[in-house]
N, C-alpha and C positions, 0 to 999 in steps of 0.2 A: 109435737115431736118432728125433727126434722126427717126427710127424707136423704134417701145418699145422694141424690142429686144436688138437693141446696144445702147438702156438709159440702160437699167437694165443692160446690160453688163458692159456700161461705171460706170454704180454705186456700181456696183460689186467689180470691181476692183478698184478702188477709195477706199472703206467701207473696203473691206478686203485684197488686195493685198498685201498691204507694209508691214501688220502687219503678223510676224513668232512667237509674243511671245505662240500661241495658239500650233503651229507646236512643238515648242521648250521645254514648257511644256510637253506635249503626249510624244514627244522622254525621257524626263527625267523621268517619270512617269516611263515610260518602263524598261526601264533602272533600276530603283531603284527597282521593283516589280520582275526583273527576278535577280539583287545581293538576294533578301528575299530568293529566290524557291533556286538560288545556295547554300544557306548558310543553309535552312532547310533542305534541302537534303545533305550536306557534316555531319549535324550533326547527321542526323538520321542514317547513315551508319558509321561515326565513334564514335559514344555516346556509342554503342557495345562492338566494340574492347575495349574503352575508361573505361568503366565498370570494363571488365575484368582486364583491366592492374591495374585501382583504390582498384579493390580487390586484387590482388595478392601483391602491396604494404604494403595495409595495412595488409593483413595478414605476411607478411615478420617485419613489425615493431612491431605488438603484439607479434609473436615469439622472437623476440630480446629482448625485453622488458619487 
């Protein structure tokens, strides 16, 4: 006869064991939240530079023009 600990265990694992789509979500979630942090942080550090070079063009093309 089983005890309530290996019911609940056996139901446990029955209810949730097979099922990764919860696992597999969380990793992607993560995943997709840490591409957001790389991409805001490459822009905020070359939006900078990015600026300067945008102005140096354009003032290069009013002078010609």
């Amino acid at each position: 006869m089983l005890t309530s600990y290996e019911f609940l265990a056996t139901y446990l694992r029955a209810r949730f064991g097979d099922d990764e789509r919860g696992a597999s979500l969380v990793e992607y979630a993560l995943l997709v939240a840490l591409i957001a942090v790389v991409c805001i942080v490459a822009v905020t550090f070359l939006g900078k530079s990015g600026k300067s070079k945008f102005n140096t063009v354009g003032q290069s093309i009013n002078a010609a023009g």
